[in-house]
N, C-alpha and C positions, 0 to 999 in steps of 0.2 A: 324366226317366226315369219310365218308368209302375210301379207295386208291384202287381204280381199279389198282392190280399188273397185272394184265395178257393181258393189253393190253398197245404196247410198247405205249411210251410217250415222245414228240421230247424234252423237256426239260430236262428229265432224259436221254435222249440217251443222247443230248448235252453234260449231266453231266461227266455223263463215259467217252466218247471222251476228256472231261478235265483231268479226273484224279479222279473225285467226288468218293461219296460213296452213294449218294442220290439217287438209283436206283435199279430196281430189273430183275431179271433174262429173264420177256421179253425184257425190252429194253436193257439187255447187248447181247440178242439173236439178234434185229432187229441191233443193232448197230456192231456186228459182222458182220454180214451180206453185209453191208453198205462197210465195212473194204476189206471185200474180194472181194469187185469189185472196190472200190475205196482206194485203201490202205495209201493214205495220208489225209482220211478225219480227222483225227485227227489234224492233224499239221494245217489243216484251220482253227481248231476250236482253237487251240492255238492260232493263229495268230490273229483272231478277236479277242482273250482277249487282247492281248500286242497291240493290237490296238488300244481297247477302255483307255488303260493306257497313250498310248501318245496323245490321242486328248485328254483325261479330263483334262493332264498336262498341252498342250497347253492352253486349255480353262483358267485354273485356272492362270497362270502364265505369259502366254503371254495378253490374251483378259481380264483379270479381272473377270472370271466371279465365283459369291460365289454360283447359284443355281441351280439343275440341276433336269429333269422334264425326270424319265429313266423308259419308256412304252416298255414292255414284257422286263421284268428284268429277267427269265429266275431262274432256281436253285442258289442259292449261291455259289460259289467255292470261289477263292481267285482272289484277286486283284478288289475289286468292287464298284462301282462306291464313295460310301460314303468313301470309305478307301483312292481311293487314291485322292480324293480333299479336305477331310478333312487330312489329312497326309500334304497340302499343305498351306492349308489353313480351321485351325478348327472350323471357322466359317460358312462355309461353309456349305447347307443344300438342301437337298434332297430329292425327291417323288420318290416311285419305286412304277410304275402300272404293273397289269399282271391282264390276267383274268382267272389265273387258280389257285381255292382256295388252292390247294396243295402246289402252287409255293410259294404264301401269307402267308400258316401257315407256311414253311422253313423261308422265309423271316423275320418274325417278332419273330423267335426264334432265329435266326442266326445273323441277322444284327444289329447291335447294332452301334450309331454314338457318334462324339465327344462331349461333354457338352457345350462345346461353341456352337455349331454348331444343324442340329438339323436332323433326318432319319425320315421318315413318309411313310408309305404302307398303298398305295389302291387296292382293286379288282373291275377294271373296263376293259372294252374294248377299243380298240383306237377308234375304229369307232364310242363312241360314249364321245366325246370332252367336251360336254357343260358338262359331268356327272364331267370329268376328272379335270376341271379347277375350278370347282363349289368346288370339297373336294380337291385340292391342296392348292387352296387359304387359307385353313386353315393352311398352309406350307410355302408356298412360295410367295412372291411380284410380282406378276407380272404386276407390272410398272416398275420394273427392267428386267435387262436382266436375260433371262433364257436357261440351255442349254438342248436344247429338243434332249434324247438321244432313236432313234432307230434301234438297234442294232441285226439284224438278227430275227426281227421279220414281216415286211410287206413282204416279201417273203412268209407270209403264208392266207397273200391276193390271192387268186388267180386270180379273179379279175382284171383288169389293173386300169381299169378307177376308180374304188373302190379304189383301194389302192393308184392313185394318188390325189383324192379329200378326204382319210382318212388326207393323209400326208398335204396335204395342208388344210385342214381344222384346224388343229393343229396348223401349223407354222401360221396361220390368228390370233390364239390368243395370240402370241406372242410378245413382244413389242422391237422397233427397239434397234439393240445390242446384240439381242439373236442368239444362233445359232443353226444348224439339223445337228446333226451327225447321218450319217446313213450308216448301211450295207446290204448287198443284198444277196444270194445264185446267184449263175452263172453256167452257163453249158458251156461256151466260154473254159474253159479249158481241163476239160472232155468229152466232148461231149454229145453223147447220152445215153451212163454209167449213170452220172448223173443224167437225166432225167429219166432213168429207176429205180434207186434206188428211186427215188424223188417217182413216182409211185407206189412202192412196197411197202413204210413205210407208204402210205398212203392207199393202199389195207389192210395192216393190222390194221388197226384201228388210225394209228396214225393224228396229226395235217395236213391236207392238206397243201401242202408245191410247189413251182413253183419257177422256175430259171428265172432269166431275166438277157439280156444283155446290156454289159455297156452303152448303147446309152438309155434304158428303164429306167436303176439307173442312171441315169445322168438327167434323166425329172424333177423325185423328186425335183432335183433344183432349177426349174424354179422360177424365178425372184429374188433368193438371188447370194450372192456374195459366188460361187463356188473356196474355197482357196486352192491353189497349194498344192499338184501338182493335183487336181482335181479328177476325180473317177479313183481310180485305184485299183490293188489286196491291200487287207489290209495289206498285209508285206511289201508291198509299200510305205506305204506312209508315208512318213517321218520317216523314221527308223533308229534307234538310229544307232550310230557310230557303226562299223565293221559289219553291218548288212545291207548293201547296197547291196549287191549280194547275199540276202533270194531269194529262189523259189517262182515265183508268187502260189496262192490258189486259193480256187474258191469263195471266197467272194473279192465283190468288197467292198471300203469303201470309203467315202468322209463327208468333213465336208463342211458346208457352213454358212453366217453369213447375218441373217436380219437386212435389212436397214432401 
């Protein structure tokens, strides 16, 4: 497989913004970039990882949950989905979809799960579900509950009505007990900086990418049980001890649980 280096790539930007190595000199140029109009884009993307660490905890510990179903899983860096609900529970078992074969080949050299437990990687799209559940099944129960993790990927829906019939198309095949964690991009924080950056990584070749606000990420919801403290910045929400007064970011995050 050939890697287009020279055009940036929002996964590899992401990367960088974490701290990775898994990137090349356009997206640390496009993510430069990014940096000097928005100068805490980094620290959002920190925050959406230690966010995704305390919902899988919740899920794993508080709701029981052993399976987890995580679409646009994004570069590997640390702290990831199988690490930390296997770490809790090493039974526990996993699907990572993405539909960018680059992501897929990292993925299945990088991620490795517990013996008890079990990792599996698909390249599929979200939009299309029946592909998705049809090779999960090979992975996961789902007559059990499952936790469908979307993580700073339907923001590159741009789309509205798409990307709220992607999401609910998914959460349909889920069976009661299961729950959608999901993040969002926002411009409520930065204004129209944001939305100009949003534009410019997408003039340059990259993933088409759109902000929405929290009344738009709070639709996704609709008809599950939206658990406190409901959408809010991801450093928000429920944040470990002495970390109650983190600066809000401009991702919003929210878990919710089907009934």
């Amino acid at each position: 497989m050939e890697i287009d280096t020279r055009t940036p790539q929002s996964a590899r930007i992401w990367n960088y913004w974490l701290g990775g190595k898994d990137n090349y000199e356009a997206d640390r140029a496009a993510g430069d970039d990014v940096l000097a109009q928005i100068p805490d884009i980094a620290v959002g993307a920190r925050a959406e990882r230690a966010f995704l660490v305390r919902v899988v905890r919740h899920l794993v510990r508080e709701a029981g949950i052993r399976q987890f179903l995580d679409i646009g899983t994004g570069l590997p860096t640390m702290n990831n989905t199988h690490q930390i609900a296997q770490d809790i529970a090493p039974e526990s078992r996993v699907v990572y979809v993405d539909n960018d074969p680059i992501v897929m080949a990292h993925a299945r050299a990088l991620l490795t799960g517990s013996p008890e437990g079990a990792t599996a990687y698909l390249e599929a799209d979200l939009r299309e579900p029946d592909a998705i559940f049809e090779e999960a099944a090979r992975t996961l129960d789902f007559g059990q509950p499952v936790a469908l993790m979307l993580l700073g990927v339907i923001n590159h829906i741009v789309d509205s009505a798409e990307a709220r019939r992607s999401v609910a198309r998914l959460v349909a095949g889920l069976p009661p007990g299961s729950h959608l964690a999901l993040s969002h991009s926002t411009a409520e924080l930065h204004g129209e900086p944001m939305v100009r950056v949003m534009r410019e990584i997408t003039a340059r070749g990259g993933t088409p990418i759109r902000a929405r606000d929290r009344g738009e990420v709070t639709r996704f919801f609709d008809g599950l049980e939206l658990l406190e403290p409901g959408v809010v910045s991801c450093s928000r929400w429920r944040p470990e001890p002495g970390e109650e007064d983190a600066p809000e970011v401009y991702i919003f995050g929210g878990l919710g649980r089907i009934g």
